[in-house]
VEXDRENBA-952752 format. One record per residue: residue in one letter; residue number from 0; chain; x negated, y, z of N, C-alpha, C, O in turn. Coordinates in pm, 1 decimal. Each point is the difference from the previous one (the first is absolute). Last residue first. Example, Ala and Ser with C-alpha at 12.3 -4.5 7.8 and 13.67 -1.06 7.14 Angstrom:
<torbas>
TORBA  rest   nr  kette       nxx       nyy       nzz      caxx      cayy      cazz       cxx       cyy       czz       oxx       oyy       ozz
TORBA     s    1      A   -1285.0    -225.0     708.0     -82.0     119.0       6.0      77.0     109.0      73.0     -50.9     110.8      16.9
TORBA     a    0      A      21.9    -682.8     -23.9      89.0     119.0       0.0     -90.0     120.0       0.0    -103.6      -1.9      66.5
</torbas>
This chain:
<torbas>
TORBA  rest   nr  kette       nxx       nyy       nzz      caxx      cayy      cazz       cxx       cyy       czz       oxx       oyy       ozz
TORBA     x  102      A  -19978.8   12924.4   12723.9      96.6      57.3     -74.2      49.1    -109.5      22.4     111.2     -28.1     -44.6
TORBA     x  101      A    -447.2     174.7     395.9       8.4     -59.3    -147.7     106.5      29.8     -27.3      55.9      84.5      69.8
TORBA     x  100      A    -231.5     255.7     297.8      61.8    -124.4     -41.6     -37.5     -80.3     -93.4    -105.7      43.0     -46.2
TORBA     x   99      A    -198.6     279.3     200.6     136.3      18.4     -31.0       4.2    -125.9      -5.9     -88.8     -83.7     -15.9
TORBA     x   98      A    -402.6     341.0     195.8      54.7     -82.7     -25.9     184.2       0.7     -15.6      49.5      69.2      89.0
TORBA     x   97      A    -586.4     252.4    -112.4     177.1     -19.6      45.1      93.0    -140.4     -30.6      41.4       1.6    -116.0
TORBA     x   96      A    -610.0      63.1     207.5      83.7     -50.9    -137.7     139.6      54.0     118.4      19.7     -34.3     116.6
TORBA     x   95      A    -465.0     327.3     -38.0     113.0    -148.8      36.0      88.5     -70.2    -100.1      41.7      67.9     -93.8
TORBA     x   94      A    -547.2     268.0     206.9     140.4     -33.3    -109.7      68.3     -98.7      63.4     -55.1     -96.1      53.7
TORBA     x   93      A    -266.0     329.9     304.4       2.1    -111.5     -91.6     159.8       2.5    -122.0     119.4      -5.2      29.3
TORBA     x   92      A    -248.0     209.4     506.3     -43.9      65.2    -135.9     -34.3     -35.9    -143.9     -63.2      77.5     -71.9
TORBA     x   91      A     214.7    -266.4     502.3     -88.1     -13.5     -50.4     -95.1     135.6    -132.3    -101.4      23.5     -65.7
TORBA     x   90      A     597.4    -127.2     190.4     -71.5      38.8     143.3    -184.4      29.4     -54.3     -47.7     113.4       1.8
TORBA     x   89      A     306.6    -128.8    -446.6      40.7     -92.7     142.8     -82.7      59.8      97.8    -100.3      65.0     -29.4
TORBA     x   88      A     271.3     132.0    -485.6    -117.5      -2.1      87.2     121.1     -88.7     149.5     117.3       5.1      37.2
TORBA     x   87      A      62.9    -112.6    -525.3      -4.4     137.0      66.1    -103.5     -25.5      99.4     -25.6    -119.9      10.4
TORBA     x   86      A     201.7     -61.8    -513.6     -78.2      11.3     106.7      23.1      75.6      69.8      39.4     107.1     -46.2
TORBA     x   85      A     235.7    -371.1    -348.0     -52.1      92.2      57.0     -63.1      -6.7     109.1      31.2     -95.7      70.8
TORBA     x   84      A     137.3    -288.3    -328.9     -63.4      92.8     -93.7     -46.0     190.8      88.5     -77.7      80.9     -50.6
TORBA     x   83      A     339.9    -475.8     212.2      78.2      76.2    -103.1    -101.6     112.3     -75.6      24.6     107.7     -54.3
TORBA     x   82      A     -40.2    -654.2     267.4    -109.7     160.5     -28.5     114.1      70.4     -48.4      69.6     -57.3     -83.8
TORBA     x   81      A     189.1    -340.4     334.9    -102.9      29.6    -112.0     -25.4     139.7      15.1      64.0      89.4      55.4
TORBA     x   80      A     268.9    -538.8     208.5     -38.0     153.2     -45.9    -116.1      13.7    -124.8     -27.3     -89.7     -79.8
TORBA     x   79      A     177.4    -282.2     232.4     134.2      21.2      33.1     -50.7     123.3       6.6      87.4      66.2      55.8
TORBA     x   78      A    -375.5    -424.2    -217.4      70.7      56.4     -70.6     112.7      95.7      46.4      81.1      30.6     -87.4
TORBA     x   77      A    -429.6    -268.8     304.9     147.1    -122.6     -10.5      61.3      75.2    -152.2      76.2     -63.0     -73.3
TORBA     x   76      A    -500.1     280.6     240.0     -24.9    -154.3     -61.0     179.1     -65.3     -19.0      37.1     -82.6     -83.5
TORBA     x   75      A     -42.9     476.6     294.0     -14.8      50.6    -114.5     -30.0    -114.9     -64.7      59.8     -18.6    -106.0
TORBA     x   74      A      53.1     -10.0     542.9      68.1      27.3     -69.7     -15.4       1.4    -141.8      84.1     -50.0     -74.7
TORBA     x   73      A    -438.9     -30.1     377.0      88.8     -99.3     -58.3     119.6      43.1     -84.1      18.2     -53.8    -109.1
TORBA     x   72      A    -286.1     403.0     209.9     -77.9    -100.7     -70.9      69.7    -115.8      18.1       2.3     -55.5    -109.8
TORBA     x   71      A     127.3     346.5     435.3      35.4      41.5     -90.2     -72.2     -60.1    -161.3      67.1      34.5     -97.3
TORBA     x   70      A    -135.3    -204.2     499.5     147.2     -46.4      39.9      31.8     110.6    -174.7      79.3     -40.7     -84.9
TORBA     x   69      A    -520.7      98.1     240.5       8.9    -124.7     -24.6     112.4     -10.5     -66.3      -7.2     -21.3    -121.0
TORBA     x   68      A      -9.5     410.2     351.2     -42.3      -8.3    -158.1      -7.7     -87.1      -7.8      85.4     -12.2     -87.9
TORBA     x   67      A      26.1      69.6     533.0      87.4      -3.0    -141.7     -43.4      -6.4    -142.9      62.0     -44.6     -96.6
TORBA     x   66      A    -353.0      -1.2     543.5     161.7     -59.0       1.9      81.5      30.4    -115.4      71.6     -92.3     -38.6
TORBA     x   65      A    -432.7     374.1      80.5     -60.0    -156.3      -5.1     130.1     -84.1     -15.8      39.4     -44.5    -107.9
TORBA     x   64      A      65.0     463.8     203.6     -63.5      -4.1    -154.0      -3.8    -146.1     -33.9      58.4     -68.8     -83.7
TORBA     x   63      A     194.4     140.9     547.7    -137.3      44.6     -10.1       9.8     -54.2    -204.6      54.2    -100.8     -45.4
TORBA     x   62      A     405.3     288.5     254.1     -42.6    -135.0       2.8    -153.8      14.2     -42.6      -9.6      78.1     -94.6
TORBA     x   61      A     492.1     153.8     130.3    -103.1       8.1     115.4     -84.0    -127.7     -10.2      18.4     -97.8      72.5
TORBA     x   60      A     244.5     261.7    -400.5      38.4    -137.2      24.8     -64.2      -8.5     169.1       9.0     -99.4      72.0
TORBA     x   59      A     -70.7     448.0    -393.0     131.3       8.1     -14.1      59.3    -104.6      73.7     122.3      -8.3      11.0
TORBA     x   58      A    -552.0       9.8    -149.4       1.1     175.3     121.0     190.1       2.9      60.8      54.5      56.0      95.2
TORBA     x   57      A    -247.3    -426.8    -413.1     -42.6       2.2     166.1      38.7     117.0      87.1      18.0      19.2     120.3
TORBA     x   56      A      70.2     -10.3    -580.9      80.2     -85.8      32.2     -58.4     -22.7     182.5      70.1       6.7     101.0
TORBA     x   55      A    -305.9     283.3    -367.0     128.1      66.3      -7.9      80.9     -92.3      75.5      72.0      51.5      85.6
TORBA     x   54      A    -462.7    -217.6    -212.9     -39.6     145.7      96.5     123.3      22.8      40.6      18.9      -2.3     121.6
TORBA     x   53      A     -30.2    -191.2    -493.0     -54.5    -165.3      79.2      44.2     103.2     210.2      56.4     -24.5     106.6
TORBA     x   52      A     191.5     292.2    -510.7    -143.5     -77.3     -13.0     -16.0    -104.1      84.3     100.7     -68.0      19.5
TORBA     x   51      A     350.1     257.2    -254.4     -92.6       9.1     116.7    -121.0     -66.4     -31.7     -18.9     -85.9     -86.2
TORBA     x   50      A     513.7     230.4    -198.8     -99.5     -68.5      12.5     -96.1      63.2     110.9       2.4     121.9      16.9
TORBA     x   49      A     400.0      84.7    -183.7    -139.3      62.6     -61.9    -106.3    -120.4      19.0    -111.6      14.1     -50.0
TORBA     x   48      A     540.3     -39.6     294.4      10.1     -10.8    -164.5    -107.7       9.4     -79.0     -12.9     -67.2    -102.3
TORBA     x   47      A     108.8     -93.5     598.1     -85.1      83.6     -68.7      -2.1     -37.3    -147.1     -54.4     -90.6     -63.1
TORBA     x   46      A     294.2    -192.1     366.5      45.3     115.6      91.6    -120.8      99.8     -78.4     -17.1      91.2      81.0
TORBA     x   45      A     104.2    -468.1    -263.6     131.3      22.1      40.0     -21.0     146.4      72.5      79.7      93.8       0.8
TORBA     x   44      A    -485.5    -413.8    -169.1     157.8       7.2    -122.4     127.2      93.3      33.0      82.5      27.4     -87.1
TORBA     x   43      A    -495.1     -88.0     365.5     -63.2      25.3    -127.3     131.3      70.2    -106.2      25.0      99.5     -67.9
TORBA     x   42      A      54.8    -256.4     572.6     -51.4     176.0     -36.5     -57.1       3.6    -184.5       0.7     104.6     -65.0
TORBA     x   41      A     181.9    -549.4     167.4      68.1      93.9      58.0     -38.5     158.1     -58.9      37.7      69.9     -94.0
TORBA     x   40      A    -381.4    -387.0      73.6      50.3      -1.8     -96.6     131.7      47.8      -6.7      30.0      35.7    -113.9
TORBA     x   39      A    -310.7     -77.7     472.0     -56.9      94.0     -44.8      83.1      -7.2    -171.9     -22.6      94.4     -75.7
TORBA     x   38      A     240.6    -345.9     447.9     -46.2     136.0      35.9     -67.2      54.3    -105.2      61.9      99.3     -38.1
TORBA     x   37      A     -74.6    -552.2      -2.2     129.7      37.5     -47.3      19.0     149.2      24.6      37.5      64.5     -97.9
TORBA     x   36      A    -453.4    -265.1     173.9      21.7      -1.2    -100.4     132.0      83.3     -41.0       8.4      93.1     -80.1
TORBA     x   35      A     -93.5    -209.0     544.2     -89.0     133.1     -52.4      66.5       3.7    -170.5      81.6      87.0     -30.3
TORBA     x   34      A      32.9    -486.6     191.5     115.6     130.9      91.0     -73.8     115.0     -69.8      55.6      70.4     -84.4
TORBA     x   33      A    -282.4    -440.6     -18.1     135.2     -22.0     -30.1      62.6     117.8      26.3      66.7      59.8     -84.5
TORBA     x   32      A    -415.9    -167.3     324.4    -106.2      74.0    -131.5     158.6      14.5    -121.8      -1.4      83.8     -90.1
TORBA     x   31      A     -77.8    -262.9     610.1      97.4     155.3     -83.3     -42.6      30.5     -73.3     -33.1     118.3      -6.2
TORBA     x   30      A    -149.6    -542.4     130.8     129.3      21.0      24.4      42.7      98.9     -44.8      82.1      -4.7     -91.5
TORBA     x   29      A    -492.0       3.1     -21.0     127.9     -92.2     -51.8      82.0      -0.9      44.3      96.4      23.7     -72.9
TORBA     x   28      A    -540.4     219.1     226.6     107.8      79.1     -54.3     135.4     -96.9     -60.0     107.9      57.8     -12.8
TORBA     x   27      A    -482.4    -287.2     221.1      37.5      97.7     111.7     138.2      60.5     -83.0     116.0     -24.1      33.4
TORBA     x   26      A    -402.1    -196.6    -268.4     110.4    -124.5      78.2      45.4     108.2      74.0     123.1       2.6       1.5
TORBA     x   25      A    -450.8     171.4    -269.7     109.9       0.9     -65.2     106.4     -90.2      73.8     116.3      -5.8     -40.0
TORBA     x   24      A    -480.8      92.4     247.7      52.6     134.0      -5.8      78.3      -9.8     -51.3      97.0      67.2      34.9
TORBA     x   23      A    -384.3    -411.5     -19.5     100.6      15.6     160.3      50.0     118.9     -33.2      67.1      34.4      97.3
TORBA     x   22      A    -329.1    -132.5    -449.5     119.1    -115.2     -18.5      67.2      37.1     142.9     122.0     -11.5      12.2
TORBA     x   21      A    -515.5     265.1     -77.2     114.7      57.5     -74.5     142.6    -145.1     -15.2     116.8      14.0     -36.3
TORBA     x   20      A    -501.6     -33.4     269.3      63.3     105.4      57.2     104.6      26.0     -51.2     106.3      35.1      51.1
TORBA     x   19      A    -398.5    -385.7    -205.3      64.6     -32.6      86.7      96.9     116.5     104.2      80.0     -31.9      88.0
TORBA     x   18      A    -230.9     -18.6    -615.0     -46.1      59.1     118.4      90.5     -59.8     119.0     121.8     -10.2     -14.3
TORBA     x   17      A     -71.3      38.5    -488.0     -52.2    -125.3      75.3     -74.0      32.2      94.1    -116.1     -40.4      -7.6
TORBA     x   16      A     570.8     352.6    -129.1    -152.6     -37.2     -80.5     -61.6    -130.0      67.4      74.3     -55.4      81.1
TORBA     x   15      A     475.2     144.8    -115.8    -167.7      45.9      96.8     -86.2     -11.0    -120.1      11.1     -36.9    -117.0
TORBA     x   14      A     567.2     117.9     127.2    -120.6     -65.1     -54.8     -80.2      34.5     112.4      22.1      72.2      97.2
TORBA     x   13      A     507.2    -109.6     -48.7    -115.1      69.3      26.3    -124.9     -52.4     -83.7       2.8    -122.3     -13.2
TORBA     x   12      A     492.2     -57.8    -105.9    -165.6     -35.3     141.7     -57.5      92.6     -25.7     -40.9      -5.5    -116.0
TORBA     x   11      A     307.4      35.4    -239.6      96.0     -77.7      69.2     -40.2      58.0     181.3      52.8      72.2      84.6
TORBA     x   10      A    -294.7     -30.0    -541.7       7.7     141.2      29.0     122.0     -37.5     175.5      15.8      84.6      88.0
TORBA     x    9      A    -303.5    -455.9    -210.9     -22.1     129.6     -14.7     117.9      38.3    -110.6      20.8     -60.2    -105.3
TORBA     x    8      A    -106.2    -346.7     277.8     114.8      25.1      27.7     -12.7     136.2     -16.4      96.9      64.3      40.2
TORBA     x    7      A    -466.2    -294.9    -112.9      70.4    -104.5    -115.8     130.6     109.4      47.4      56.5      37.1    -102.9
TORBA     x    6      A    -456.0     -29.6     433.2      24.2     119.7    -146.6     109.9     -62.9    -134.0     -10.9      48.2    -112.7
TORBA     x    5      A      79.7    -243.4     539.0      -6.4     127.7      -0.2     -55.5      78.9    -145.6      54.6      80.8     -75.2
TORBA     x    4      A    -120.8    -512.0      79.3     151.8       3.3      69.1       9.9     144.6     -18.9      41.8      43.1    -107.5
TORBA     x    3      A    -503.5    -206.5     155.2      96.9     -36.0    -127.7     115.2      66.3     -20.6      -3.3      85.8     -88.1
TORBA     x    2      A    -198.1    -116.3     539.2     -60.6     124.7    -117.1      84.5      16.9    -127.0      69.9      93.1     -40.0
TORBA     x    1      A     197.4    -312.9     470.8    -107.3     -40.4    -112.6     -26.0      49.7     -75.4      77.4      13.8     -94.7
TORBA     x    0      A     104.9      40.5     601.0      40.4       2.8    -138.8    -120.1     -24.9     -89.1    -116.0      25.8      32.1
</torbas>
C-alpha cells in the first residue's frame, strides 16, 4: 500500500507514522481495524450509558490498550463519538477522557 494512500484514508486505514514498524503494525491491524472499530463503538453507544474510556472499551472487548485506543481515536476523528468532558483514572494511573456517543 502506498504511504500516501494510507495517511489520505485516515481515520478509514489505520494510520502510521513514517517508520517502517509502525506502517507493518498499521497493515497488520486493517483487516480488523473495521470489526474492532464497530465493537468499541457498540460498547461506547449501546452497552455503557455513562460512556467508557479507551481502558474501559479494551477491558470490555478483551483487547490489548494498544489495539484499541487507536480504533478509539478513529472513532472520535469520524465524529461517531466525543469528550463528554469527564475524566476518570486508567490502568495507568492517568486522567482518561470518558468517551459517549455523538448526538
Amino acid at each position: 500500500m502506498d504511504d500516501q494512500l494510507s495517511l489520505l484514508d485516515y481515520p478509514n486505514w489505520p494510520g502510521f507514522r513514517a517508520r517502517d514498524t509502525s506502517k507493518a503494525a498499521a497493515d497488520a491491524v486493517q483487516p480488523k481495524a473495521a470489526n474492532l472499530r464497530e465493537r468499541a463503538l457498540f460498547e461506547i453507544r449501546i452497552m455503557r450509558g455513562t460512556g467508557m474510556t479507551a481502558d474501559e472499551v479494551a477491558a470490555a472487548l478483551k483487547q490489548d490498550i494498544l489495539t484499541i485506543r487507536p480504533r478509539v481515536a478513529e472513532l472520535a476523528r469520524m465524529s461517531l463519538i466525543k469528550d463528554s468532558g469527564q475524566r476518570r483514572q486508567n490502568k495507568s494511573g492517568k486522567s482518561a477522557i470518558v468517551w459517549v456517543r455523538s448526538e
